[in-house]
Structure formats: C-alpha cells, structure tokens
C-alpha positions as CSV (number, residue, x, y, z in Angstrom):
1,X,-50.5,0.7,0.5
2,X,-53.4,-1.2,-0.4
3,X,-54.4,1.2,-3.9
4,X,-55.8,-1.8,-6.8
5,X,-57.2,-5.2,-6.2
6,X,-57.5,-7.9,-9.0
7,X,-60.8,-8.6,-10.8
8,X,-61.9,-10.9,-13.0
9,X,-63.4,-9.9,-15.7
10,X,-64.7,-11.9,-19.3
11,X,-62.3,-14.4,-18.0
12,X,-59.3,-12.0,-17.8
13,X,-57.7,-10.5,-14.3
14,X,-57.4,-6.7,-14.9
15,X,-56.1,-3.8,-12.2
16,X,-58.7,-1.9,-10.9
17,X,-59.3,1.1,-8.2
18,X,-60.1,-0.5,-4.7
19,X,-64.3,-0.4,-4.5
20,X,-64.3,2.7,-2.2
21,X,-62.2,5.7,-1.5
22,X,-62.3,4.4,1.7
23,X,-60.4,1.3,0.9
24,X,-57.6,2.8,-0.3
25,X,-55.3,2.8,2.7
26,X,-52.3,1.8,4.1
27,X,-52.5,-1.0,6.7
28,X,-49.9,-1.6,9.4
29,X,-48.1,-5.1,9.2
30,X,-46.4,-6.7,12.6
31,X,-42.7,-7.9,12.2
32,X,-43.6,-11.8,11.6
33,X,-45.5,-10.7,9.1
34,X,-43.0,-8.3,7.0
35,X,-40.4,-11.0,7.9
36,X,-42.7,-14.0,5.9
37,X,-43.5,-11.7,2.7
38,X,-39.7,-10.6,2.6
39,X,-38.8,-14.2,2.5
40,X,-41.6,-15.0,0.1
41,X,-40.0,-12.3,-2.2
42,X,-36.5,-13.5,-1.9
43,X,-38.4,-16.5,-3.1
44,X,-39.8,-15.0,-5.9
45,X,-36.9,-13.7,-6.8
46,X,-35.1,-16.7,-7.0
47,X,-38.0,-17.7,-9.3
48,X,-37.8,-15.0,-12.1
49,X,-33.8,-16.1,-12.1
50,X,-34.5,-19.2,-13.1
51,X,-37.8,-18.8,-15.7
52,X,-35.8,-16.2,-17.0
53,X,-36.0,-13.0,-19.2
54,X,-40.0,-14.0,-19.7
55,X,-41.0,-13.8,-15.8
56,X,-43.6,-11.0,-15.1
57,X,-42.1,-9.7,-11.9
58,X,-45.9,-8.2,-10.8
59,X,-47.9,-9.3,-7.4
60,X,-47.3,-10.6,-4.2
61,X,-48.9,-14.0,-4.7
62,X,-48.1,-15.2,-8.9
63,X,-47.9,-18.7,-10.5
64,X,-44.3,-19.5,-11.7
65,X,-43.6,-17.1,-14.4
66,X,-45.1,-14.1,-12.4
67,X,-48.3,-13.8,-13.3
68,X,-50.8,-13.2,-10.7
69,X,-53.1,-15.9,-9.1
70,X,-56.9,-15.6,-9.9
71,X,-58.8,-15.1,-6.9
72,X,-60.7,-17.8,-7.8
73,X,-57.9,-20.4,-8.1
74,X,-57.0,-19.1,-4.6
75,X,-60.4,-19.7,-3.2
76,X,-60.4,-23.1,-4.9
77,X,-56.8,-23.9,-3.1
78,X,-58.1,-22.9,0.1
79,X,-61.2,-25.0,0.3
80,X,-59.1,-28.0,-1.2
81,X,-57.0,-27.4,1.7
82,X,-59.8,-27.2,4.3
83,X,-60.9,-30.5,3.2
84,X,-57.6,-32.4,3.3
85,X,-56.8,-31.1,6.7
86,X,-60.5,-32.0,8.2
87,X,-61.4,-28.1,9.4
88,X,-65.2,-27.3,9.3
89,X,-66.1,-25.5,6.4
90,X,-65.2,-22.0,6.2
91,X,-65.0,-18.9,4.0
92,X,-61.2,-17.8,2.9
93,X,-62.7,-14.1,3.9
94,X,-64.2,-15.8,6.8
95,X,-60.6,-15.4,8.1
96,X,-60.5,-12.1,7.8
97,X,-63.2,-11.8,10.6
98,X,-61.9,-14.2,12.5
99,X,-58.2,-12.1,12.5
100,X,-60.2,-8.9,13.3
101,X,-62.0,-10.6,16.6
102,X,-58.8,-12.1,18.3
103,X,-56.8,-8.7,17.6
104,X,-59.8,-7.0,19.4
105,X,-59.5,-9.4,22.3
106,X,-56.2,-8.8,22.6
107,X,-56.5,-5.0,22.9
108,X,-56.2,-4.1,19.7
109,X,-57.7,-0.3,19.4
110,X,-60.8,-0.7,17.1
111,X,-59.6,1.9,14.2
112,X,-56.5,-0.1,14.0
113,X,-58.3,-3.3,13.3
C-alpha cells in the first residue's frame, strides 16, 4: 500500500503523508515484479546480517546500512546511467508515462493503469 513517500527537507529525508487522499492506494503488482522485490529483500536481508546490529532495516531501496536512498541520489544515478548507456535523455518519472502507455496498448483497463 502506497501510504508515505520520502521528502527532502533542510537537507534531511523525513516520512510524510502521500500529496493527496487520492494517492494513498494500493497498486496491483504482476508476478515478475513481486518475484524481483522478494529477491531484492532476500538481498537486503543478507545485508543487515552482515553490517550487523546497526543496519536500519526501513525502505525498499537503502544504501548499505539501511538507510533510505535520497530521491535525489536516485535521480542523479539514473541520468549517470542514461548517459553511459547512450539513451536520449529522459525523465526517471518520464518512465512512469512511458509504463502507463504500453500497459494501455496492451489492454490494460484505464482505472487499473
């Protein structure tokens, strides 16, 4: 269930409420898809074994002792990797569109995307 999102704020990340009531919401997730984030938590895991009693066990996507990744460092990351890989600029939430128009060509109903 999608119920906080990260914000920086005064050069801290801090919890927050989503923007909208709206946003709160549970989204639907296709098998590859729960399949990759289990592994990624096994993963994780794995991780807080090894850093030991100070890892933060507390998002999906942290740095090595559990903390979560600033947005910014993510957007930073993605645009390094656009660049290596020689993909015409893009937006990281420009994906987001893009995943939204091929699941409606492919038949996906509208209020599910």
């Amino acid at each position: 269930m999608i119920c906080r999102q990260l914000q920086s704020r005064d050069g801290r990340l801090m919890a927050c409420p989503p923007k909208t009531t709206h946003s709160t919401r549970v989204i639907a997730l296709d098998r590859t898809t729960i399949a990759v984030l289990r592994a990624h938590r096994s993963g994780q895991l794995a991780e807080a074994d090894a850093y030991g009693g100070r890892y933060r066990d507390s998002y999906v996507f942290t740095n090595r002792n559990g903390d979560p990744i600033s947005p910014g460092w993510l957007t930073h990351i993605f645009q390094r990797l656009i660049a290596a890989h020689g993909v015409p600029p893009i937006r990281l939430r420009d994906l987001r569109y893009g995943a939204a128009t091929l699941a409606l060509a492919a038949g996906v109903e509208l209020k599910v995307v």
